[in-house]
Backbone bond lengths (Angstrom), bond angles and torsions (degrees), N, CA, C in turn:
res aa  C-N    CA-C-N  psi(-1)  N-CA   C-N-CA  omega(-1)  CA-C   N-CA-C  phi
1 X - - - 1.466 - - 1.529 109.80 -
2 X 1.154 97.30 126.41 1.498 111.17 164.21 1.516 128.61 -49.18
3 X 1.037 118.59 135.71 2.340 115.39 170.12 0.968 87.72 -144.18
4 X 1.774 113.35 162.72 1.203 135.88 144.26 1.729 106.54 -157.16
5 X 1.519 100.44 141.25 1.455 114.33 -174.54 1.477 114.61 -113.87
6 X 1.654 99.39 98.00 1.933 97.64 -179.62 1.154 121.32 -97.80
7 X 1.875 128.28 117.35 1.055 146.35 -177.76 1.295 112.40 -97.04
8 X 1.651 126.40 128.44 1.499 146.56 -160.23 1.373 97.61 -148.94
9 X 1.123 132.60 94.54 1.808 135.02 160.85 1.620 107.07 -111.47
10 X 1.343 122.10 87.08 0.992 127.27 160.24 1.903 135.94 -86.70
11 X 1.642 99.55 -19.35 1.314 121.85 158.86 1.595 118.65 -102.17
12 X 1.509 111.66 92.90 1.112 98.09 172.30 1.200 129.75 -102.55
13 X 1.512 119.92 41.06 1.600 125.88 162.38 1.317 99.65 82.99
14 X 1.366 91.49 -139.28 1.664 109.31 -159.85 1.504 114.32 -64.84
15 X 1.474 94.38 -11.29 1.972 101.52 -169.50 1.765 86.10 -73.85
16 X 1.392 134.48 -32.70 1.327 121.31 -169.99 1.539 114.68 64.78
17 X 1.507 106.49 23.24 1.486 94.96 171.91 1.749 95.43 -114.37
18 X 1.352 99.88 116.01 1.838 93.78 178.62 1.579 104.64 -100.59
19 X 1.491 102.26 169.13 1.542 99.09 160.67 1.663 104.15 -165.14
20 X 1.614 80.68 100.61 1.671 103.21 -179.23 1.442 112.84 -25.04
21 X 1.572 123.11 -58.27 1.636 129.35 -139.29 1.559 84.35 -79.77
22 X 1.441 148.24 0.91 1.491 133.80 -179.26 1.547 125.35 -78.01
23 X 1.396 113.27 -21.60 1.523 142.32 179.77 1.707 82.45 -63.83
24 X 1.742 104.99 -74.50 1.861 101.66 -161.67 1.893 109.30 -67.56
25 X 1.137 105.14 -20.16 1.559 94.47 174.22 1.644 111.17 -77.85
26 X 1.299 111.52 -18.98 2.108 112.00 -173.21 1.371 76.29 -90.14
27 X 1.375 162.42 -22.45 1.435 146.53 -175.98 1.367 115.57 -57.71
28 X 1.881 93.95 -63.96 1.215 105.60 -171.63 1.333 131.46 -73.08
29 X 1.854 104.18 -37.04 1.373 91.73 165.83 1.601 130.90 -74.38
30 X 1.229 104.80 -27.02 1.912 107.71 147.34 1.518 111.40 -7.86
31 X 1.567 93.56 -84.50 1.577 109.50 -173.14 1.257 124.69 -57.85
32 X 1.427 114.47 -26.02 1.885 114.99 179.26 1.668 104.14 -98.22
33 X 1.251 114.91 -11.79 1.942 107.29 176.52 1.630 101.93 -97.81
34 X 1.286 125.47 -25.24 1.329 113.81 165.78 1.879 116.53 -64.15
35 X 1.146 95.10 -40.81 1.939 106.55 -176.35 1.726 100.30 -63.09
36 X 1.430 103.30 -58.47 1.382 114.99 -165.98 1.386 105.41 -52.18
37 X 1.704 103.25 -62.54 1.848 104.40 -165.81 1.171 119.44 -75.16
38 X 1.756 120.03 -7.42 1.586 122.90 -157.50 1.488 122.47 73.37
39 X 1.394 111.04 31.48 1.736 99.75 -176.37 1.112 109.32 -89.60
40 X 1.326 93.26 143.28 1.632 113.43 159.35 1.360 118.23 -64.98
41 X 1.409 124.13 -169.97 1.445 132.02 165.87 1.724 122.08 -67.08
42 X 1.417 98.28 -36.48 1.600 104.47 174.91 1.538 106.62 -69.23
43 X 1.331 129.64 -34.87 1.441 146.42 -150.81 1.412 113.97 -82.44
44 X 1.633 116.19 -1.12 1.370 106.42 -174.78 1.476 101.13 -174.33
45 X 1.336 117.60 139.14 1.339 146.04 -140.65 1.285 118.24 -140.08
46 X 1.007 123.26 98.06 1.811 145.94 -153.16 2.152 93.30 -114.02
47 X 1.987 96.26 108.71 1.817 69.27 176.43 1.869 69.19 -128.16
48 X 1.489 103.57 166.96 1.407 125.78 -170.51 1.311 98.47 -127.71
49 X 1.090 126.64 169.76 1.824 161.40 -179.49 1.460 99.99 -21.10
50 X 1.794 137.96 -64.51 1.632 115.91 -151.55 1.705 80.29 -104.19
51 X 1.382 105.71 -26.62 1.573 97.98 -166.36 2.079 119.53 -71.20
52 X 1.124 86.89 -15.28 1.717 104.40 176.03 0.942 112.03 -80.33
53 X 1.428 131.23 44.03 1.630 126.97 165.78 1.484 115.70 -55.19
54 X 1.418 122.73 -168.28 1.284 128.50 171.66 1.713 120.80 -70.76
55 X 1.513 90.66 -44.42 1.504 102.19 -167.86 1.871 100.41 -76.38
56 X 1.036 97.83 -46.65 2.055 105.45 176.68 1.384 87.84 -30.44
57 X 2.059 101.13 -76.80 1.735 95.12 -166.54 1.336 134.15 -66.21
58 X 1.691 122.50 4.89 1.675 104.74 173.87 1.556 96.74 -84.49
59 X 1.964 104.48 -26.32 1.274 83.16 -158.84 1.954 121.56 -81.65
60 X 1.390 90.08 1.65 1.609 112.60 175.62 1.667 92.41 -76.03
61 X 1.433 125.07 -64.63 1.006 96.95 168.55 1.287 163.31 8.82
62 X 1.460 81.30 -106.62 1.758 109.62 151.29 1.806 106.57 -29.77
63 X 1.494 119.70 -68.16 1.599 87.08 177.87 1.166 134.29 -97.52
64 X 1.431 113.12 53.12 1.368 137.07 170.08 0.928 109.68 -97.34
65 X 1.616 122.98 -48.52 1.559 123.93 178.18 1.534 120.09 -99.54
66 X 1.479 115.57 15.74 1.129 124.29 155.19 1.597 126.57 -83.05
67 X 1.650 125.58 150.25 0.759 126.71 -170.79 1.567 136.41 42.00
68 X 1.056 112.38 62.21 1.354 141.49 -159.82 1.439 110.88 -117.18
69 X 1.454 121.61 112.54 1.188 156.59 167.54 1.443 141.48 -71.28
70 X 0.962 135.71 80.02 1.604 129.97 -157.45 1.684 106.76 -21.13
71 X 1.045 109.63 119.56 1.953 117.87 152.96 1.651 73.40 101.17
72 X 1.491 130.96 4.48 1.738 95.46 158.28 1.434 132.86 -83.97
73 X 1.619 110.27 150.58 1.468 87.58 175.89 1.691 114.54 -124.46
74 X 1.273 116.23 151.85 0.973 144.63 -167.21 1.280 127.23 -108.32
75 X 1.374 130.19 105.15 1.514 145.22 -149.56 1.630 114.97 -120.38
76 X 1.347 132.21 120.92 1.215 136.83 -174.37 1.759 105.57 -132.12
77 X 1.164 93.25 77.83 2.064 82.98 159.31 1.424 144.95 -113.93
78 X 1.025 127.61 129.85 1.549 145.07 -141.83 1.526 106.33 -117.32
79 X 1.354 114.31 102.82 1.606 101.09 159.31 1.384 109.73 -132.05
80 X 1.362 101.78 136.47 1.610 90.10 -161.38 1.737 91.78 174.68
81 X 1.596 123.96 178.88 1.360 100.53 -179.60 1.757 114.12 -78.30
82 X 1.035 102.08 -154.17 1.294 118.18 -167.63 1.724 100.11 -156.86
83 X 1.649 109.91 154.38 1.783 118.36 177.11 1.529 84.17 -173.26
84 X 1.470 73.85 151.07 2.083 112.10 145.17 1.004 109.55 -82.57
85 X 1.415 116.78 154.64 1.648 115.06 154.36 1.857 89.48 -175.20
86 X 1.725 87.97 149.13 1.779 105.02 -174.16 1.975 82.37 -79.17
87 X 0.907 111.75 147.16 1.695 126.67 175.17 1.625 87.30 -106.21
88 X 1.358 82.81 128.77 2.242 110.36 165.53 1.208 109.93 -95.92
89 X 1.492 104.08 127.13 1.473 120.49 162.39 1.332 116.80 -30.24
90 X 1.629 132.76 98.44 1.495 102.97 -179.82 1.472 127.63 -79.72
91 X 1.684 124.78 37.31 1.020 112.36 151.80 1.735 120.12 -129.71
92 X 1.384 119.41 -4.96 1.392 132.61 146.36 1.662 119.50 -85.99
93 X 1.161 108.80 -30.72 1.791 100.07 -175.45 1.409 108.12 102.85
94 X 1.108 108.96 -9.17 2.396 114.77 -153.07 1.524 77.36 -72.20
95 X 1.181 116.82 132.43 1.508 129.12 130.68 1.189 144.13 -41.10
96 X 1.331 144.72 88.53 1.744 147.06 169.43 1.089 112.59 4.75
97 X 1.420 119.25 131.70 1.345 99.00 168.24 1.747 111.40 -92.97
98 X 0.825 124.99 28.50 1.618 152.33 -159.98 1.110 111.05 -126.03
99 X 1.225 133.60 86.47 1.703 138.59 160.82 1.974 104.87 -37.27
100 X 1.428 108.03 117.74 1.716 93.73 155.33 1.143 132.53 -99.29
101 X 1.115 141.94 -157.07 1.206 140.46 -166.02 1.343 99.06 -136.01
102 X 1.499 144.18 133.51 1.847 136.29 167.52 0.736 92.41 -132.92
103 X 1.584 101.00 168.40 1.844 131.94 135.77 1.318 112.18 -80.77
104 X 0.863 126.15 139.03 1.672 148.59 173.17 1.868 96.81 -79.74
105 X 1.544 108.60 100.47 1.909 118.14 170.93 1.954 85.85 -80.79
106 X 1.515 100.98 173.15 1.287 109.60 170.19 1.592 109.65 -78.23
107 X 1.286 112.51 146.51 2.089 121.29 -157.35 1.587 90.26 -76.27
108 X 1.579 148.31 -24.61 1.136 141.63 -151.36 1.753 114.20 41.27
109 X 1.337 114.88 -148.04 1.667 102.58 -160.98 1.878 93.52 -83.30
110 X 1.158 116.04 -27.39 1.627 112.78 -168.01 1.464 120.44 -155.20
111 X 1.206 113.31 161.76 1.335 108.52 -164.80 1.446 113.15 150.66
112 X 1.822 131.08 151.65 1.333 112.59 150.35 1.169 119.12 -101.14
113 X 1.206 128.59 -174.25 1.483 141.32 -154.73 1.518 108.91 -35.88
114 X 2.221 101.76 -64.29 1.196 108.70 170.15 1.193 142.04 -37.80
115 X 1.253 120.13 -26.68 1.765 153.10 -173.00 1.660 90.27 -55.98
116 X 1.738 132.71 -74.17 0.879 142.90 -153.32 1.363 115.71 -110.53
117 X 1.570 107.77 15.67 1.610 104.88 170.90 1.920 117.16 -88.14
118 X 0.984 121.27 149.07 1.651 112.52 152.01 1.622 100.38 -105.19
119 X 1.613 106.49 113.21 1.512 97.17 163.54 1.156 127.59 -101.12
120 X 1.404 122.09 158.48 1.488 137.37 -173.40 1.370 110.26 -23.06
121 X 1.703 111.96 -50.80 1.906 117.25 -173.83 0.827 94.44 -83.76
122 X 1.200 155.44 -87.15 1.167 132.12 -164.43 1.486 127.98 -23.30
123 X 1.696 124.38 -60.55 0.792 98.76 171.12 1.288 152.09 -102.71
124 X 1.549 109.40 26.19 1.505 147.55 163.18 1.607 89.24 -62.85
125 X 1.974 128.73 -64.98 1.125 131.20 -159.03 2.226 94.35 -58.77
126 X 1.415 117.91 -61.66 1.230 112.20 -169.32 1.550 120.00 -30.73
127 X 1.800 100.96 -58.83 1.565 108.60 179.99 1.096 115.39 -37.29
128 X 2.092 98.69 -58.15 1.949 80.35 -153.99 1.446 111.84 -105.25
129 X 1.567 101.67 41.87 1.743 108.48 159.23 1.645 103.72 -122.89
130 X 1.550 104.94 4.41 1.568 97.75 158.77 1.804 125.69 -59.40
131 X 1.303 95.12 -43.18 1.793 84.67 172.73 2.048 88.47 101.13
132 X 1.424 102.82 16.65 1.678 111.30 161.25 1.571 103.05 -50.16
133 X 1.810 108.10 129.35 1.442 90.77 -177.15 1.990 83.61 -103.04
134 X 1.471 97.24 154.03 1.320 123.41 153.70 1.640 114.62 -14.94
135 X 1.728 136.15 -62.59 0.932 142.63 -163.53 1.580 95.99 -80.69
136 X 0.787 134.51 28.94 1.610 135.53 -177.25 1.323 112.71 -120.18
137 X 1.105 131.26 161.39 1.700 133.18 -175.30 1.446 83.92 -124.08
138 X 1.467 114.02 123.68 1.717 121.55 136.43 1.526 127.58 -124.96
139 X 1.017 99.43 113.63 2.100 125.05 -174.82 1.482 107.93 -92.68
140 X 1.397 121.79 104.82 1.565 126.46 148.38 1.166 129.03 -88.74
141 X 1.389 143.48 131.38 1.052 144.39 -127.39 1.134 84.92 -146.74
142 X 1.311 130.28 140.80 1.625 136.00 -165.71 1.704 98.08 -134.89
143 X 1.278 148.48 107.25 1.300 125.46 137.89 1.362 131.27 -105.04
144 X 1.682 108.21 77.98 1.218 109.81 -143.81 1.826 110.92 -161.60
145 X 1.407 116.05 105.37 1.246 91.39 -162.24 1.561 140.13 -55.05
146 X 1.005 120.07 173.01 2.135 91.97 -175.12 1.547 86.63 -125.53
147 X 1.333 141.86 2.17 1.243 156.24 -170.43 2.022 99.45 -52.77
148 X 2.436 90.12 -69.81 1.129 109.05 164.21 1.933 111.48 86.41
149 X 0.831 126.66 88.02 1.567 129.31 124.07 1.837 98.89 109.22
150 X 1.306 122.69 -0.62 1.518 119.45 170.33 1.365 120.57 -79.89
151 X 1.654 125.35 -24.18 1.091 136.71 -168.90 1.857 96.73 -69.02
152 X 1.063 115.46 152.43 1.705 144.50 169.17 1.473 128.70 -110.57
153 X 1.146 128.58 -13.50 1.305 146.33 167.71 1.894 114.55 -66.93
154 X 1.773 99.19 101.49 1.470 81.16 172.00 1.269 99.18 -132.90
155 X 1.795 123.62 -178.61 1.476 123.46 -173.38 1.520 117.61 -84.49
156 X 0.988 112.06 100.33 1.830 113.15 -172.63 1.688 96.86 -75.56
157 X 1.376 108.15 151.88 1.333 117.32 171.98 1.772 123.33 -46.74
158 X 1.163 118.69 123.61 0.973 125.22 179.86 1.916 110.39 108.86
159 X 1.360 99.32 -49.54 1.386 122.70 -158.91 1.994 107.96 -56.55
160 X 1.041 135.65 142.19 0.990 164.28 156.48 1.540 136.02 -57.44
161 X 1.062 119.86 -10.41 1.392 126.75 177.88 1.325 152.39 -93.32
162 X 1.577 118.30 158.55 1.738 125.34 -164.79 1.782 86.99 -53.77
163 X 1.564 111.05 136.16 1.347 109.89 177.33 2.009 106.32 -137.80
164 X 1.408 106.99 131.46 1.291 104.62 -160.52 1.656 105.76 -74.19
165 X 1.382 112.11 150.77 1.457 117.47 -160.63 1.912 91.64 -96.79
166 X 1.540 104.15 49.38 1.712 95.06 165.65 1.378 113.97 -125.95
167 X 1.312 122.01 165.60 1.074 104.84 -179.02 1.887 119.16 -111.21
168 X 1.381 115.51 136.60 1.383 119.23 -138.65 1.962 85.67 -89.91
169 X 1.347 112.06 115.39 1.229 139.52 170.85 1.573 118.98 -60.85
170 X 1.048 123.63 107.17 1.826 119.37 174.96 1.321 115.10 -50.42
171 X 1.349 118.67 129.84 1.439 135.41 -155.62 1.529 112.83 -50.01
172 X 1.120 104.96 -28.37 1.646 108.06 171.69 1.168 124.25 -88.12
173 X 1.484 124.48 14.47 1.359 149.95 -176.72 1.510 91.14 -97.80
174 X 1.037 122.37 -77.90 1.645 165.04 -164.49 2.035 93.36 -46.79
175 X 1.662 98.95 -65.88 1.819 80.44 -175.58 1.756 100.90 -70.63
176 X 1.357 122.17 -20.12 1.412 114.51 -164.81 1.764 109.81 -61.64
177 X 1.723 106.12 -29.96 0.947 99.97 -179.15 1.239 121.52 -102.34
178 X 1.425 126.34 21.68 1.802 142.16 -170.23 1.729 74.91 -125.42
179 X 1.279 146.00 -40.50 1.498 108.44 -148.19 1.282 116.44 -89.02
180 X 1.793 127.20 21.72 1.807 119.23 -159.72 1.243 96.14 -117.61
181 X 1.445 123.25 -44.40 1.544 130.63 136.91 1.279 126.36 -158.50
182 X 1.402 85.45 -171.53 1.630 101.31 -168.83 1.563 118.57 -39.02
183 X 1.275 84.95 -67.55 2.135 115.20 -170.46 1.472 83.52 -88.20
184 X 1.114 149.88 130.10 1.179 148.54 159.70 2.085 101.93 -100.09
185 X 1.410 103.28 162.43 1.503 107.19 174.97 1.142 108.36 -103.85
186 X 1.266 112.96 126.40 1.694 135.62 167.22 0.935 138.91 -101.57
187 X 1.582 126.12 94.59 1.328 127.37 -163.42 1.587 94.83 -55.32
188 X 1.491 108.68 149.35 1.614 112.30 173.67 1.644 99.85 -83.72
189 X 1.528 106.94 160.49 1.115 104.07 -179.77 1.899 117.77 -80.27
190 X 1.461 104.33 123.16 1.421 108.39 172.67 1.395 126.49 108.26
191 X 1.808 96.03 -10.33 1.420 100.53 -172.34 1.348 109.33 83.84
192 X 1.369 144.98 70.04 1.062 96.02 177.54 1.762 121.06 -133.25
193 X 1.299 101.15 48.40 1.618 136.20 165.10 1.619 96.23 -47.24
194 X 1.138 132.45 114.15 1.610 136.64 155.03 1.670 103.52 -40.96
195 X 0.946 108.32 -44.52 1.806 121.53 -151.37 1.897 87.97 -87.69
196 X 1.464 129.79 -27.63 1.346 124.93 156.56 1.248 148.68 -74.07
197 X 1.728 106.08 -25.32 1.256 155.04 -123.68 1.730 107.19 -116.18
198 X 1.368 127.35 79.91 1.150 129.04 172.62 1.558 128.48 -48.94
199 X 1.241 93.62 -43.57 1.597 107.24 -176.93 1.478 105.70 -138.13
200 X 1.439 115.49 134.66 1.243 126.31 -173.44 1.446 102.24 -93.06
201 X 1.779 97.40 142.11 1.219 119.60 166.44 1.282 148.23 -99.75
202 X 0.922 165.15 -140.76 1.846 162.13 55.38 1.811 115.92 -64.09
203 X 1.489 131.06 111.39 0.989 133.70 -171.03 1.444 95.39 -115.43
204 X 1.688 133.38 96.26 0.887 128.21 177.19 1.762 110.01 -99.04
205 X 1.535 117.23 106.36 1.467 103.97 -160.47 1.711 94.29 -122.92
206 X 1.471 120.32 145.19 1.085 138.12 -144.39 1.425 98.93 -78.95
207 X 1.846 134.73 -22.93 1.459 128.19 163.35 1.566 96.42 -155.74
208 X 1.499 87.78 163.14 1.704 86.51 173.04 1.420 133.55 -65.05
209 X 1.624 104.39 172.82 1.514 99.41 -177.52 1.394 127.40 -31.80
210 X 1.957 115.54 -45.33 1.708 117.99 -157.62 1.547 86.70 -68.17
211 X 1.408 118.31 -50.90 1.638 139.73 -133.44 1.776 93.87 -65.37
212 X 1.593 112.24 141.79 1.755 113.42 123.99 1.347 120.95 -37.47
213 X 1.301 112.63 159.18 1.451 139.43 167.11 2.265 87.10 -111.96
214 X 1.228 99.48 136.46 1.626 86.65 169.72 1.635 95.86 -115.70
215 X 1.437 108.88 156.45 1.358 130.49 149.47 1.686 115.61 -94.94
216 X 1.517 122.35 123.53 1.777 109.81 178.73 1.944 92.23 -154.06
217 X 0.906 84.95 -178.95 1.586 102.92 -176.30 1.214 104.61 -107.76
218 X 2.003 113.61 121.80 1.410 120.03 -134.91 1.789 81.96 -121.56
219 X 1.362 115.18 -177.53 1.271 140.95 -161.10 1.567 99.96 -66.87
220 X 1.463 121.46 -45.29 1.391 106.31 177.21 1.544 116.35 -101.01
221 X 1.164 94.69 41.65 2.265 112.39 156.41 1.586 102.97 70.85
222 X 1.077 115.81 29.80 1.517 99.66 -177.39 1.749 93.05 -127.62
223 X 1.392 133.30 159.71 1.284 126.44 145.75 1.321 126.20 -45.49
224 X 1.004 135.61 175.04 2.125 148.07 153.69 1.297 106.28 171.80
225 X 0.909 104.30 157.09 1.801 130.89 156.22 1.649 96.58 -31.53
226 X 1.298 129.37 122.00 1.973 128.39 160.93 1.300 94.45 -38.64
227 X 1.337 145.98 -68.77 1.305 157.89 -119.08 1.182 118.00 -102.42
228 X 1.562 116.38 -40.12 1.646 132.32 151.92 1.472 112.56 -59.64
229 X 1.188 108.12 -63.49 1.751 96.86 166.89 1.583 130.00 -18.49
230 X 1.419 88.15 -71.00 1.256 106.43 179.88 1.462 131.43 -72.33
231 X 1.590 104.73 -12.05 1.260 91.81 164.82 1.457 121.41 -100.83
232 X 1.587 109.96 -12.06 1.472 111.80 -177.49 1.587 100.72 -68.46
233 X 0.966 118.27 -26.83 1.886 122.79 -165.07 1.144 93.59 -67.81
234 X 1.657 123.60 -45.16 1.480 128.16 -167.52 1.493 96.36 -81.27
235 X 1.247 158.91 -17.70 1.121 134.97 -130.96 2.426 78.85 -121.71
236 X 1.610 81.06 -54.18 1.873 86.36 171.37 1.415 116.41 -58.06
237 X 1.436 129.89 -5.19 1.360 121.41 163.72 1.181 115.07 -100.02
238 X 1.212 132.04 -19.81 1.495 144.84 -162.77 1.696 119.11 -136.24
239 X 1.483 113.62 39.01 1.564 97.36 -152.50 1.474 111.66 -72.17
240 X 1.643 121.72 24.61 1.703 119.50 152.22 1.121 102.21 -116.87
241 X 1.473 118.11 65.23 1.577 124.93 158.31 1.246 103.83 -86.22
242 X 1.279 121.71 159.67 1.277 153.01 170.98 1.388 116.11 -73.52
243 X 1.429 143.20 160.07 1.003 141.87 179.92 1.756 99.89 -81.43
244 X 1.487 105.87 -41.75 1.935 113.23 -171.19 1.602 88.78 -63.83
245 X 1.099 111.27 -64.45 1.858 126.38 -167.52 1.271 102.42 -41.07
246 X 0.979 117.71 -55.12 1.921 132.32 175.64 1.497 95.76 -43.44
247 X 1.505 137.96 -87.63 1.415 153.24 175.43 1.203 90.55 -12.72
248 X 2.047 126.22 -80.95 0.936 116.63 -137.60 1.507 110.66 -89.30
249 X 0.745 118.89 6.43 1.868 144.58 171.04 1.835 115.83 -73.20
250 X 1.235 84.06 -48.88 1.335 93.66 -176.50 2.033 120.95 -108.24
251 X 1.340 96.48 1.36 1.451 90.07 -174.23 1.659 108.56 -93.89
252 X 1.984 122.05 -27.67 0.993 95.75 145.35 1.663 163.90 -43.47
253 X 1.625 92.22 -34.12 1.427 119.48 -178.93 1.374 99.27 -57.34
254 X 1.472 114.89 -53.60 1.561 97.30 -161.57 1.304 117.56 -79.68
255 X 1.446 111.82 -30.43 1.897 132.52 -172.52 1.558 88.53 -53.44
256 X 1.508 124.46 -38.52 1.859 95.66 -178.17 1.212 115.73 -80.77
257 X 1.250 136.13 29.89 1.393 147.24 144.50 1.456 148.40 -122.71
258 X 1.869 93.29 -22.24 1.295 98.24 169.79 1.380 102.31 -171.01
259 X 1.379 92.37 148.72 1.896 109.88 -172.33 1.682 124.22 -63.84
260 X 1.360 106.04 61.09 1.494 104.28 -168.30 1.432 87.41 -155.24
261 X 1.769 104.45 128.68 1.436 127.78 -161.36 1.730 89.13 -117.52
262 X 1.498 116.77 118.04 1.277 109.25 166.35 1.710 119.89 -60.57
263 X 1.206 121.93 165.57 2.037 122.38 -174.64 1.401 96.39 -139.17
264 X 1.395 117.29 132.56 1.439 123.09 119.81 1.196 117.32 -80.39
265 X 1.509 99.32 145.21 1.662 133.75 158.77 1.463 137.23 -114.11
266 X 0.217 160.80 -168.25 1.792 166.90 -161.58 1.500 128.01 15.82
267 X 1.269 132.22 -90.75 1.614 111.52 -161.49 1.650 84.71 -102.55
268 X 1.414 112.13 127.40 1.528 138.94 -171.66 1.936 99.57 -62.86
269 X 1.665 101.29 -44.02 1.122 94.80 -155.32 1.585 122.26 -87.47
270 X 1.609 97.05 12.23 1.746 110.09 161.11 1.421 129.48 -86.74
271 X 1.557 94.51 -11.18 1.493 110.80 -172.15 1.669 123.12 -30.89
272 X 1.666 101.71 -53.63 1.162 149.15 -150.70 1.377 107.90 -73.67
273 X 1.594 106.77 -44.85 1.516 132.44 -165.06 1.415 103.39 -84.13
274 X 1.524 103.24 163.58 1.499 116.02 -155.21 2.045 78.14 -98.37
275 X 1.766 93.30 135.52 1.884 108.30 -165.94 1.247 95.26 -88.21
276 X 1.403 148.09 -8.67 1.572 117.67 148.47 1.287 118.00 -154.99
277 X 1.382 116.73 124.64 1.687 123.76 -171.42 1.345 103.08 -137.37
């Protein structure tokens, strides 16, 4: 049996950082993973802005990578922001010396940072103690920067503009994680070392680690993700594209506007293969 779980947080509450184009990217990919994978109504899971907390999404998760069948495939897409942040001991406070990588869940009424992150180990740790067998396809779909929380650019009322998909960190966040050093170490997102790596993936994420993911208002007048755009257009002209074919299709399109190179990650040898049949 087929799943797929589509995540759209474009209101993120009290943080006041919105980003309009996430509503039309959870639409569309809605509409092309239901067509593509064959889902039914039970088969696929649409959560939006207050309802996308943390706990909603492990536990959406969780039945994503449950009950899983050889040759099923399994779909997770995320647009929404993205951050670093050193994770504190929660019973000393000490800071990581390990930058992670998250998704930004919606903050609900309270909480700190940690409260509403999904980070990289963690959910590298969920997968590969799910008991995912090998003969299965699982695809994460990132539109979301993994850069995280240096950018200054936000949407003032009225205003119109490309807005970076990170999420902007309180300044004492920000030197904590510039002051231990220079080059800091960054777990990659997901783990995704073969030789670490329980269960193989596809991590299709909308730019690389340094880069934004942007949100802007695209050619046919609506907001989205640059990167969702462009790949749903490619995916509705071509729907036995390739995951590589997809990349190289779409990474020109966006580079003549903005500095963000889409990435694959994880198991090399899906690259090749057509991403949903």
């Amino acid at each position: 049996m087929n799943r797929a779980l589509v995540v759209g947080i474009g209101d993120y509450g009290r943080l006041m950082q919105p980003l309009p184009g996430c509503a039309n990217d959870r639409s569309g990919w809605s509409e092309l993973l239901r067509g593509a994978l064959g889902l039914g109504g039970g088969e696929l899971r649409v959560r939006a802005d207050a309802e996308a907390t943390k706990l909603t999404l492990l536990n959406d998760l969780a039945w994503l990578l449950d009950s899983v069948s050889p040759g099923d495939q399994r779909v997770f897409f995320f647009a929404g922001h993205g951050a670093r942040l050193r994770r504190r001991d929660p019973v000393t406070g000490i800071a990581d010396d390990v930058i992670d990588e998250t998704i930004v869940a919606h903050p609900g009424a309270s909480g700190d940072h940690e409260s509403f992150m999904l980070f990289d180990a963690d959910l590298a740790a969920m997968i590969d103690q799910s008991g995912f067998p090998q003969s299965a396809r699982l695809t994460l779909i990132l539109d979301s920067c993994h850069s995280g929380g240096m950018m200054r650019k936000i949407l003032l009322d009225g205003e119109d503009m490309p807005l970076p998909r990170c999420l902007i960190i309180p300044e004492e966040e920000v030197a904590l994680s510039r002051s231990w050093l220079a080059q800091p170490t960054v777990r990659a997102f997901g783990s995704l070392d073969r030789a670490q790596t329980q269960v193989q993936r596809v991590i299709l994420a909308a730019a690389r680690a340094e880069q934004p993911a942007w949100d802007d208002r695209m050619p046919n007048g609506l907001r989205h993700g640059v990167f969702s755009y462009h790949a749903l257009n490619a995916l509705a002209a071509q729907p036995a594209i390739s995951f590589r074919e997809l990349v190289d299709t779409v990474a020109p399109q966006i580079a003549a506007r903005f500095p963000q190179v889409p990435t694959l990650l994880g198991d090399s040898s899906r690259f090749p293969n057509r991403m949903f049949n």
